[in-house]
PQR file of N, CA, C, O and H, with PARSE charges and radii, in Angstrom:
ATOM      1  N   UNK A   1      14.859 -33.491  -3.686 -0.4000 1.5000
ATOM      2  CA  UNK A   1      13.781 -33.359  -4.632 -0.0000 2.0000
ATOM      3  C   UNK A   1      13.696 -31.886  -5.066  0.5500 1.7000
ATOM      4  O   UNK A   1      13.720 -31.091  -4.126 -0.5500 1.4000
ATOM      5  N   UNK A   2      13.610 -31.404  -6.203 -0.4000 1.5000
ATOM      6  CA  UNK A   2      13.657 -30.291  -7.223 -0.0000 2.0000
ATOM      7  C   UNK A   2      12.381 -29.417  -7.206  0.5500 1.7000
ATOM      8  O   UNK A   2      11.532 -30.193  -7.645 -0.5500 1.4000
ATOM      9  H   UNK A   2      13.591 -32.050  -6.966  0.4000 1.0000
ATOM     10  N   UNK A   3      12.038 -28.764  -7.062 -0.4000 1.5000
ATOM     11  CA  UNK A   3      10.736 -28.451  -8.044 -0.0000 2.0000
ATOM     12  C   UNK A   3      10.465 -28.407  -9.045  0.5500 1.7000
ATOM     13  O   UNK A   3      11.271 -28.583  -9.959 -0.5500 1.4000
ATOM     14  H   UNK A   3      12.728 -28.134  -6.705  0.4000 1.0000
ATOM     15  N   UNK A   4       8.901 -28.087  -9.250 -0.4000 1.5000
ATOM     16  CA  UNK A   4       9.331 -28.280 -11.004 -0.0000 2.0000
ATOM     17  C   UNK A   4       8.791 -26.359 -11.278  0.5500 1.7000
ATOM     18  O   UNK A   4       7.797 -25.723 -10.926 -0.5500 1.4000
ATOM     19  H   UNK A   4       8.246 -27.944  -8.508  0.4000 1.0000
ATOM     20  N   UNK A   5      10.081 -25.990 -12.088 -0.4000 1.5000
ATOM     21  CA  UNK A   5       9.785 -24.852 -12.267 -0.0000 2.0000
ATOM     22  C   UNK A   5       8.810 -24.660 -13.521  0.5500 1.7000
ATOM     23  O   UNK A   5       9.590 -24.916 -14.438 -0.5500 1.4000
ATOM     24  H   UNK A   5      10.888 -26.507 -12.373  0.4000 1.0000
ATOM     25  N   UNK A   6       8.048 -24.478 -13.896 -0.4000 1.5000
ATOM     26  CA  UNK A   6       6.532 -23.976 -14.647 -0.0000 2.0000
ATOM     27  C   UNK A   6       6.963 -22.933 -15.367  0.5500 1.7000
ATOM     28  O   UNK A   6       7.205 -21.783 -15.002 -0.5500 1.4000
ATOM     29  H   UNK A   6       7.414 -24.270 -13.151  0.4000 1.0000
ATOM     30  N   UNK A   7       7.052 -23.522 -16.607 -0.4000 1.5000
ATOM     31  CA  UNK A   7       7.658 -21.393 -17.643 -0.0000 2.0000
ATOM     32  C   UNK A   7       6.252 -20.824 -17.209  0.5500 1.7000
ATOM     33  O   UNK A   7       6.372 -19.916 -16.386 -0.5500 1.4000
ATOM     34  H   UNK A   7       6.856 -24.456 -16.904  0.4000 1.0000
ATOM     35  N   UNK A   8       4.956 -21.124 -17.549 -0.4000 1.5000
ATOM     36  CA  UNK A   8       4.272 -19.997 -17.960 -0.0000 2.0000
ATOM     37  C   UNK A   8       3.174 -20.251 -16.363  0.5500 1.7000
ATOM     38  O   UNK A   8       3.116 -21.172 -15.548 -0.5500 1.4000
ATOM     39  H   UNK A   8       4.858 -21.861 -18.217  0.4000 1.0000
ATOM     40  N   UNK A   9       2.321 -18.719 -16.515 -0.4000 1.5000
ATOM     41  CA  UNK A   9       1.608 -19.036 -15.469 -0.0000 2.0000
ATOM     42  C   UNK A   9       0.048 -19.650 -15.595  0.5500 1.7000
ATOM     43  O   UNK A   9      -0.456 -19.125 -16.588 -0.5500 1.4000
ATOM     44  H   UNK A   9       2.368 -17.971 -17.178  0.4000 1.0000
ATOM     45  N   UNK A  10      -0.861 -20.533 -14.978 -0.4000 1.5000
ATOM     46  CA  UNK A  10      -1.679 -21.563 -15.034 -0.0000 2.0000
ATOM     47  C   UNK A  10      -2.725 -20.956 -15.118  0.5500 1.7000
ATOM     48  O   UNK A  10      -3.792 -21.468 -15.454 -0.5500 1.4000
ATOM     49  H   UNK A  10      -0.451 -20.959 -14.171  0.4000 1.0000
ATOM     50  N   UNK A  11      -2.529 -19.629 -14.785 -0.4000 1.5000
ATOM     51  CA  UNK A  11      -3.940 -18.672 -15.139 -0.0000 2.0000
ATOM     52  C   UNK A  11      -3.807 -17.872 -16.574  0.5500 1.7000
ATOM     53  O   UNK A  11      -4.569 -18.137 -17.504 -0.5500 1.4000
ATOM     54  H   UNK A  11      -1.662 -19.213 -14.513  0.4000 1.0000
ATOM     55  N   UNK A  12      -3.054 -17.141 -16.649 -0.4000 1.5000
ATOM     56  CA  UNK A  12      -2.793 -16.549 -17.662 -0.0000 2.0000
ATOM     57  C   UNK A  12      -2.378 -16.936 -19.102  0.5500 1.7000
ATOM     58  O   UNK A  12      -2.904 -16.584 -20.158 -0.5500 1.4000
ATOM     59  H   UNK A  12      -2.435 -16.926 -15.894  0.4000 1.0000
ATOM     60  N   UNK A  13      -1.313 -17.742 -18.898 -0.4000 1.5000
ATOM     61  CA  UNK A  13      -0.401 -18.145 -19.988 -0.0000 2.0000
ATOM     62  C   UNK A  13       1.155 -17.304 -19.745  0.5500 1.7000
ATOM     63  O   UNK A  13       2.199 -17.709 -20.257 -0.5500 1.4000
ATOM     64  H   UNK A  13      -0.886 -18.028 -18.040  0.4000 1.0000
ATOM     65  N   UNK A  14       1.047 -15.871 -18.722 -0.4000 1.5000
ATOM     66  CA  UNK A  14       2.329 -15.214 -18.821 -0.0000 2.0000
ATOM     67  C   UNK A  14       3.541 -16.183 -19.034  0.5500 1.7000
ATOM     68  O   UNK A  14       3.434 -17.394 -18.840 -0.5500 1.4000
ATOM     69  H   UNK A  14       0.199 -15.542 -18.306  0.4000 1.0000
ATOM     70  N   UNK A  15       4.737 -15.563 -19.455 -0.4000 1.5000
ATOM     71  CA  UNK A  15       5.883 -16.636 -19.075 -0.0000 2.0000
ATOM     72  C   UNK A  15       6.341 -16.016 -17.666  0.5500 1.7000
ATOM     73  O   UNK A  15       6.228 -14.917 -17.124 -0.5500 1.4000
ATOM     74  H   UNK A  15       4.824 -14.580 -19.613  0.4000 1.0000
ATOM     75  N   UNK A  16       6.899 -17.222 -17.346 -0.4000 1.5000
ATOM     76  CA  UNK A  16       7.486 -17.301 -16.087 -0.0000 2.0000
ATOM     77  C   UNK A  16       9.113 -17.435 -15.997  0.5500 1.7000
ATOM     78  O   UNK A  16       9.691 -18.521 -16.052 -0.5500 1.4000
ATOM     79  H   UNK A  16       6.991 -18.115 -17.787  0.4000 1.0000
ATOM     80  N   UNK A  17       9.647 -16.404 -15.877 -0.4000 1.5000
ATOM     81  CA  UNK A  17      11.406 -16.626 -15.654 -0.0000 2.0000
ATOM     82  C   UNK A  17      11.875 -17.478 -14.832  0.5500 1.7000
ATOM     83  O   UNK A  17      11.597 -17.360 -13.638 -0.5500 1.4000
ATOM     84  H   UNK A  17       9.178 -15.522 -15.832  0.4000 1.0000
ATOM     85  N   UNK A  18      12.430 -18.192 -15.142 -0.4000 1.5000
ATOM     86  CA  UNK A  18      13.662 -19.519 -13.834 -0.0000 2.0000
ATOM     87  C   UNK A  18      13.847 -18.454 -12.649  0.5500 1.7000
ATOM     88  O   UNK A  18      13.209 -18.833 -11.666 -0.5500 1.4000
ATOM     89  H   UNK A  18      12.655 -18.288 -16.112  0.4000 1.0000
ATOM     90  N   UNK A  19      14.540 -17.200 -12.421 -0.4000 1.5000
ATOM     91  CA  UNK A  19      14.833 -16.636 -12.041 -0.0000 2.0000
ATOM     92  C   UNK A  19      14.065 -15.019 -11.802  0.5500 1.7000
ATOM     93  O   UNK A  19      14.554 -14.043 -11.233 -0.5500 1.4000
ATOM     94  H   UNK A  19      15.057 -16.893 -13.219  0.4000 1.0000
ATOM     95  N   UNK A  20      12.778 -15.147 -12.424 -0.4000 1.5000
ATOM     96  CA  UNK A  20      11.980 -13.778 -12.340 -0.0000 2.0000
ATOM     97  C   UNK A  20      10.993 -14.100 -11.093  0.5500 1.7000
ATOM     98  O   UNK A  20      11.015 -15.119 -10.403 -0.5500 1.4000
ATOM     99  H   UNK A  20      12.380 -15.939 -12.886  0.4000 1.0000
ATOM    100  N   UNK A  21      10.169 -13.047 -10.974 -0.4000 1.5000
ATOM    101  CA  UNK A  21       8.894 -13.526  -9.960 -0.0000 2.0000
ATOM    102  C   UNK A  21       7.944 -14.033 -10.334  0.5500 1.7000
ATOM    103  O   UNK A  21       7.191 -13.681 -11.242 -0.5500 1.4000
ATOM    104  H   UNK A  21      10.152 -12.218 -11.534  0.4000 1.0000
ATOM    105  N   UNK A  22       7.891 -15.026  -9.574 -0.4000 1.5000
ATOM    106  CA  UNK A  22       6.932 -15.895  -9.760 -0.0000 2.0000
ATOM    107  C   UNK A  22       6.480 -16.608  -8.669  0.5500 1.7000
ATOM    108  O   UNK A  22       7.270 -16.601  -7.725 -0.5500 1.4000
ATOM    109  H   UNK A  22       8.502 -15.312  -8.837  0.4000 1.0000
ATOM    110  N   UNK A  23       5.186 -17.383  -8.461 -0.4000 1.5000
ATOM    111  CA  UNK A  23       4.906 -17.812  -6.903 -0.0000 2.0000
ATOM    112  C   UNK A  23       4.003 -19.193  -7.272  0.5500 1.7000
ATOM    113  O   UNK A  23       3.221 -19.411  -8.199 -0.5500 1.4000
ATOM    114  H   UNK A  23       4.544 -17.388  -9.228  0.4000 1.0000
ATOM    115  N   UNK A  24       4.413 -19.958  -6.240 -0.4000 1.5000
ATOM    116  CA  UNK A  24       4.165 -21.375  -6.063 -0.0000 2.0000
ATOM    117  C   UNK A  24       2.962 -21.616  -4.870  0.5500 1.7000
ATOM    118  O   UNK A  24       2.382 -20.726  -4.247 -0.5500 1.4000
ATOM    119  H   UNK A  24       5.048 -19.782  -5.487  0.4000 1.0000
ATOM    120  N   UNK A  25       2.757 -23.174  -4.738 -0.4000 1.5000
ATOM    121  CA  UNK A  25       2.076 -23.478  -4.368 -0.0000 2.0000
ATOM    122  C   UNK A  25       2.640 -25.069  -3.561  0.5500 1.7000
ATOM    123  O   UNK A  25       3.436 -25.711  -4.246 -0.5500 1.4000
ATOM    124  H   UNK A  25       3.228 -23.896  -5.244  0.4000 1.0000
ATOM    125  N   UNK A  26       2.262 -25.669  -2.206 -0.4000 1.5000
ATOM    126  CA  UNK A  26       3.199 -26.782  -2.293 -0.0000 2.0000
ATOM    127  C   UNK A  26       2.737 -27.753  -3.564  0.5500 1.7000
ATOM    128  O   UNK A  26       3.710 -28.326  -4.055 -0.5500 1.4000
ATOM    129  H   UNK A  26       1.616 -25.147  -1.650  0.4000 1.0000
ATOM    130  N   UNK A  27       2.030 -27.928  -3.923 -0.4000 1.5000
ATOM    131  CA  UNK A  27       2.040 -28.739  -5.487 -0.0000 2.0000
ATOM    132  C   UNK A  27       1.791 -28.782  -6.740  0.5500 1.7000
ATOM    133  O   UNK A  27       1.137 -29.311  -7.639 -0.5500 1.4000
ATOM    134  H   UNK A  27       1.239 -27.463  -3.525  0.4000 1.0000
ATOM    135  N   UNK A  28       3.190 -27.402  -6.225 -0.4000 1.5000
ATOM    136  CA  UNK A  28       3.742 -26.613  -7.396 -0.0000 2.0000
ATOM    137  C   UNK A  28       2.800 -26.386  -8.923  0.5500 1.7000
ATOM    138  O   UNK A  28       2.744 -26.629 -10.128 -0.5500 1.4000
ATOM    139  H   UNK A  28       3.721 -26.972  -5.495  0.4000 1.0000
ATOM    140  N   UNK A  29       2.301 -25.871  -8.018 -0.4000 1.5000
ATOM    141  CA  UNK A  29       1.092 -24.840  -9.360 -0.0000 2.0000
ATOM    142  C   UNK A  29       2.012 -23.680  -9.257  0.5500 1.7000
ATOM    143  O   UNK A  29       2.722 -23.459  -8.277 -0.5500 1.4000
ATOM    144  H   UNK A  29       2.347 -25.673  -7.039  0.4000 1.0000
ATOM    145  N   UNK A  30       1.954 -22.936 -10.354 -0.4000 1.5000
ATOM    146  CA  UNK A  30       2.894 -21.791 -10.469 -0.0000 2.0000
ATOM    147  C   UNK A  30       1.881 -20.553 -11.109  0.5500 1.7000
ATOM    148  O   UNK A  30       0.931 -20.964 -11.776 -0.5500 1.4000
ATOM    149  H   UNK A  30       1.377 -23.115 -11.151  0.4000 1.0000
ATOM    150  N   UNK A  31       2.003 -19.266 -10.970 -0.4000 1.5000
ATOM    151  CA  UNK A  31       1.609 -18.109 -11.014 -0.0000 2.0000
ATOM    152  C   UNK A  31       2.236 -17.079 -10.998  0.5500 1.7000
ATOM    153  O   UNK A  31       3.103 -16.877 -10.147 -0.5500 1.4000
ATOM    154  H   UNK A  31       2.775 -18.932 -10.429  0.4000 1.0000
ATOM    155  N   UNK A  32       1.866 -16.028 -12.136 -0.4000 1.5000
ATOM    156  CA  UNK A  32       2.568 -14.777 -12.002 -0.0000 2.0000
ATOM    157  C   UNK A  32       2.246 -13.872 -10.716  0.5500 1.7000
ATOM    158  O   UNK A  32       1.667 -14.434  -9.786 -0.5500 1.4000
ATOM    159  H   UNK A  32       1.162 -16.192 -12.827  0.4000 1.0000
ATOM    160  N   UNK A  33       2.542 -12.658 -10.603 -0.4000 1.5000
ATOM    161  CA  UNK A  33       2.506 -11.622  -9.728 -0.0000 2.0000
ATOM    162  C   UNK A  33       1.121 -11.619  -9.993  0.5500 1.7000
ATOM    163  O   UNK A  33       0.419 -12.250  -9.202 -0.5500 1.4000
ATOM    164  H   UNK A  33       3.012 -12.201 -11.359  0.4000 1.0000
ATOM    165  N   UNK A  34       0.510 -10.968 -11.058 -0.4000 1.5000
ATOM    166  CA  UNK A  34      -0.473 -10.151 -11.243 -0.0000 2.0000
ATOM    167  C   UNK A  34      -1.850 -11.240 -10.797  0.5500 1.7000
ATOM    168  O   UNK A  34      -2.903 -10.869 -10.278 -0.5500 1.4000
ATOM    169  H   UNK A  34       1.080 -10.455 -11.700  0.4000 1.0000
ATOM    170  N   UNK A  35      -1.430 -12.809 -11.216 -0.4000 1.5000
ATOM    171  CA  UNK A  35      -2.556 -13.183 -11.473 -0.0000 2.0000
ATOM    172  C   UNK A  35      -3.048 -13.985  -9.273  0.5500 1.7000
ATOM    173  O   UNK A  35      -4.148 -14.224  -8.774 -0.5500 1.4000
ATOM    174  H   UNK A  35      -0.575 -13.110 -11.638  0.4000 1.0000
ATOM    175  N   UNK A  36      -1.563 -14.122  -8.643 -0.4000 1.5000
ATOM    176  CA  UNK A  36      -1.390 -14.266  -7.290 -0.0000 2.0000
ATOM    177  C   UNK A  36      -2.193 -13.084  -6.775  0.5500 1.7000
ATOM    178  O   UNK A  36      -3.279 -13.396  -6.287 -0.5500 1.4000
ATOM    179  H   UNK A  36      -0.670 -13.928  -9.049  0.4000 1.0000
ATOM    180  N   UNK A  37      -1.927 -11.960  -6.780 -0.4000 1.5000
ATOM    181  CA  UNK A  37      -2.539 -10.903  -6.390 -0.0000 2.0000
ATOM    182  C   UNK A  37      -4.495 -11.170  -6.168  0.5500 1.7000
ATOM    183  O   UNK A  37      -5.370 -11.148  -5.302 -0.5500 1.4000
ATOM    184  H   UNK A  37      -1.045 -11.706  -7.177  0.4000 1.0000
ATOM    185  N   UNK A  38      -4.238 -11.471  -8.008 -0.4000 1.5000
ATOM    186  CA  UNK A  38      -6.307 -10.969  -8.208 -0.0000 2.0000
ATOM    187  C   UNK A  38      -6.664 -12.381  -7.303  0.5500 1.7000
ATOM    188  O   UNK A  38      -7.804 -12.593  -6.890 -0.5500 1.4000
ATOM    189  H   UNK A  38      -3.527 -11.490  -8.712  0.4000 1.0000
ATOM    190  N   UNK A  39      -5.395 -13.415  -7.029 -0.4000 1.5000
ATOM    191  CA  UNK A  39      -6.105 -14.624  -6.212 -0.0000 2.0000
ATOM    192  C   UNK A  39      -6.219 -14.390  -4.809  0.5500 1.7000
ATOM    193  O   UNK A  39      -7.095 -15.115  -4.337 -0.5500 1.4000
ATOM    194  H   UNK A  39      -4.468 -13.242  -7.364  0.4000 1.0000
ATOM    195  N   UNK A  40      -5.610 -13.572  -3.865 -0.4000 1.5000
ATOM    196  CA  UNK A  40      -5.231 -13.231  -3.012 -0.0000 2.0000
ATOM    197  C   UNK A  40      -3.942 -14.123  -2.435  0.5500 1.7000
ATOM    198  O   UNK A  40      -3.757 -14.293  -1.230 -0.5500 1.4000
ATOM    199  H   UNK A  40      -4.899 -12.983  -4.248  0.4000 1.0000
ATOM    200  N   UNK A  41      -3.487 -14.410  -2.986 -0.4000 1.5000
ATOM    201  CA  UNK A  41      -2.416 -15.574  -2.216 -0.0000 2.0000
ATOM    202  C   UNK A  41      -3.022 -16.851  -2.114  0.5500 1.7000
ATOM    203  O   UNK A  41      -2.718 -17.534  -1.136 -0.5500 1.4000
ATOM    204  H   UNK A  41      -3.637 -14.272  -3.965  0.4000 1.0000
ATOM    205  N   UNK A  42      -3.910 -17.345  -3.036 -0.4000 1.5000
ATOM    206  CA  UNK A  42      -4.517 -18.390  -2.573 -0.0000 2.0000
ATOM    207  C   UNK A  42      -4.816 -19.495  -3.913  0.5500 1.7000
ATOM    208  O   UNK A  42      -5.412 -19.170  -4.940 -0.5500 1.4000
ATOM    209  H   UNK A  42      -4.157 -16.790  -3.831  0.4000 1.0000
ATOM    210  N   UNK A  43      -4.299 -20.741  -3.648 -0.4000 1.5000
ATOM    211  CA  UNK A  43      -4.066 -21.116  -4.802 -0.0000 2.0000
ATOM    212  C   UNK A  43      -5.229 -21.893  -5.462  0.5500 1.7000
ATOM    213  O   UNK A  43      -5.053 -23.030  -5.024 -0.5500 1.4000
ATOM    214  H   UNK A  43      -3.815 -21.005  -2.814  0.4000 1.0000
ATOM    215  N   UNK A  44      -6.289 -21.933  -6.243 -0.4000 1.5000
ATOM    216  CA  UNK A  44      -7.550 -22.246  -6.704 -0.0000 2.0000
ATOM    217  C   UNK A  44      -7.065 -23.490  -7.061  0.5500 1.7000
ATOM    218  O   UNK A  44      -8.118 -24.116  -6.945 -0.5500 1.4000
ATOM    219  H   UNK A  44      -6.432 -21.010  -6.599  0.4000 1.0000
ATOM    220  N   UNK A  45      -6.228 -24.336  -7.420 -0.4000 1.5000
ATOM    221  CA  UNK A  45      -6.109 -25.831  -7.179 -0.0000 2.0000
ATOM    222  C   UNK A  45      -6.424 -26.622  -6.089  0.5500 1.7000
ATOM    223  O   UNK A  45      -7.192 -27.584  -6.048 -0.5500 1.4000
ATOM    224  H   UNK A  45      -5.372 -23.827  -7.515  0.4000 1.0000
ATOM    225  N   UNK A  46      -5.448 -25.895  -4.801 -0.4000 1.5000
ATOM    226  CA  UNK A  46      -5.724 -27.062  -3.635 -0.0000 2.0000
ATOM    227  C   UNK A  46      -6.147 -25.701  -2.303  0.5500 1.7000
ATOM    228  O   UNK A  46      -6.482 -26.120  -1.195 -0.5500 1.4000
ATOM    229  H   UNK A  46      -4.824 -25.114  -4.835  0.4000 1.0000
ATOM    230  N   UNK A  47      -6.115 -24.806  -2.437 -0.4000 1.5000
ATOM    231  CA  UNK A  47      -6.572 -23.810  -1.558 -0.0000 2.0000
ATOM    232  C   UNK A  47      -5.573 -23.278  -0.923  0.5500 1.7000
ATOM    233  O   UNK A  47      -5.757 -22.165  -0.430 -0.5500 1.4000
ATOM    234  H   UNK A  47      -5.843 -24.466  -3.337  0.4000 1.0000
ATOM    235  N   UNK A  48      -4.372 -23.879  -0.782 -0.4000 1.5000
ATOM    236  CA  UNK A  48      -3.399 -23.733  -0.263 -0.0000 2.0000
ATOM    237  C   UNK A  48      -3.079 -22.344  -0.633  0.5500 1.7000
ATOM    238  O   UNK A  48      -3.588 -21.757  -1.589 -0.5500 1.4000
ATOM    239  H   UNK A  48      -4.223 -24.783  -1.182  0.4000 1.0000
ATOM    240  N   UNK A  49      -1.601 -21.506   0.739 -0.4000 1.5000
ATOM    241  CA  UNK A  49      -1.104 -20.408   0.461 -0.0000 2.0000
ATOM    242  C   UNK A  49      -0.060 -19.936  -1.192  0.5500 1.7000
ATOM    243  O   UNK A  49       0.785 -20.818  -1.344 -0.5500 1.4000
ATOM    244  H   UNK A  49      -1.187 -21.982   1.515  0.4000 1.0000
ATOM    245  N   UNK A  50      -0.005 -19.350  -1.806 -0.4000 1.5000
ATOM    246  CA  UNK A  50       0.758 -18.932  -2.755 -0.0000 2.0000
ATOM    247  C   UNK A  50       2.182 -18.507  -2.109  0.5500 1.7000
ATOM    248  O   UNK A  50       2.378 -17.517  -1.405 -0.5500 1.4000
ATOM    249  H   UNK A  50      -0.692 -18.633  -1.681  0.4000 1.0000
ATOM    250  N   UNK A  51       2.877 -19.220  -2.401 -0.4000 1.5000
ATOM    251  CA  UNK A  51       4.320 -18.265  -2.098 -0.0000 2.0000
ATOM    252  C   UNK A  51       5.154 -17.722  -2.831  0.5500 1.7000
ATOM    253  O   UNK A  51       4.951 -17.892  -4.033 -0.5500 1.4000
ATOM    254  H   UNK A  51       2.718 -20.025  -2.973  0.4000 1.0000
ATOM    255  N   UNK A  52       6.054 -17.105  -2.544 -0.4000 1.5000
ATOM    256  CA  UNK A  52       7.291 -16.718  -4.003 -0.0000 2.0000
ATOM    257  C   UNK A  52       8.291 -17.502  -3.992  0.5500 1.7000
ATOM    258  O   UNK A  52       9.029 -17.616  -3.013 -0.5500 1.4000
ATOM    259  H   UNK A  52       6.219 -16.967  -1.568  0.4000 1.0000
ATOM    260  N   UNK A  53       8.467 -18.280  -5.329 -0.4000 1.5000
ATOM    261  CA  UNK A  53       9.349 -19.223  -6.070 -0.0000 2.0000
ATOM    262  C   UNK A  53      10.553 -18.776  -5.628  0.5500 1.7000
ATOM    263  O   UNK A  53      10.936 -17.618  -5.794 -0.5500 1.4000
ATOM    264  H   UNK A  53       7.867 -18.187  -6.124  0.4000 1.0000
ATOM    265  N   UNK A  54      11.279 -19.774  -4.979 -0.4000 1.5000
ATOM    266  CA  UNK A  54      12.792 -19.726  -5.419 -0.0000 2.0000
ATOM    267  C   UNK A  54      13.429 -18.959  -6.481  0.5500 1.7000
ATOM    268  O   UNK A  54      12.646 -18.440  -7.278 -0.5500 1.4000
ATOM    269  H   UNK A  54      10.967 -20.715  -4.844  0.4000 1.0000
ATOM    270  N   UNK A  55      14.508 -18.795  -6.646 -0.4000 1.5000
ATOM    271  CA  UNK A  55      15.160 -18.801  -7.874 -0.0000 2.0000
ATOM    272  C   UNK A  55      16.106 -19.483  -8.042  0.5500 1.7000
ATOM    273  O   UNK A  55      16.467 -19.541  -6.866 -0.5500 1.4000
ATOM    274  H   UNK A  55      15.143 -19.217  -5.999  0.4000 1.0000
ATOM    275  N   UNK A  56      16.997 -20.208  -8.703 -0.4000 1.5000
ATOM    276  CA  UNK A  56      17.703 -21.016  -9.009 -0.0000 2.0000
ATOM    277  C   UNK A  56      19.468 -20.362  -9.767  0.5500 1.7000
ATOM    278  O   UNK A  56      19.615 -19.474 -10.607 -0.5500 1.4000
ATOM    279  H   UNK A  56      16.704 -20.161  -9.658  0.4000 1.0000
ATOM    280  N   UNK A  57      20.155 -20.895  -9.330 -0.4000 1.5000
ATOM    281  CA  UNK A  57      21.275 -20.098  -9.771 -0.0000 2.0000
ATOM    282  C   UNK A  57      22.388 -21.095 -10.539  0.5500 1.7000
ATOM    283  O   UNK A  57      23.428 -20.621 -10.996 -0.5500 1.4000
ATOM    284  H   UNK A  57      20.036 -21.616  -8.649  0.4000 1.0000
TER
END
């Protein structure tokens, strides 16, 4: 099973690179740097930790 990679981020709108930083959630909410940060690592969907996305090659 894949994730689903998210171009942009769910707070902001930033785009999100396949391969740039970016940080997840396990159900895969996606977020930039800046906007993970002002969350503390914490994902306002399910409360869960924020992590940093894969990248895909």
């Amino acid at each position: 099973m894949a994730l689903e990679m998210r171009g942009v981020c769910e707070r902001c709108d930033a785009p999100l690179d396949q391969n740039g930083l970016a940080y997840i959630c396990s159900y895969e909410s996606s977020f930039c740097g800046a906007c993970t940060r002002w969350l503390s690592h914490v994902c306002p969907d399910c409360g869960g930790e924020l992590a940093r996305r894969p990248t895909r090659v």
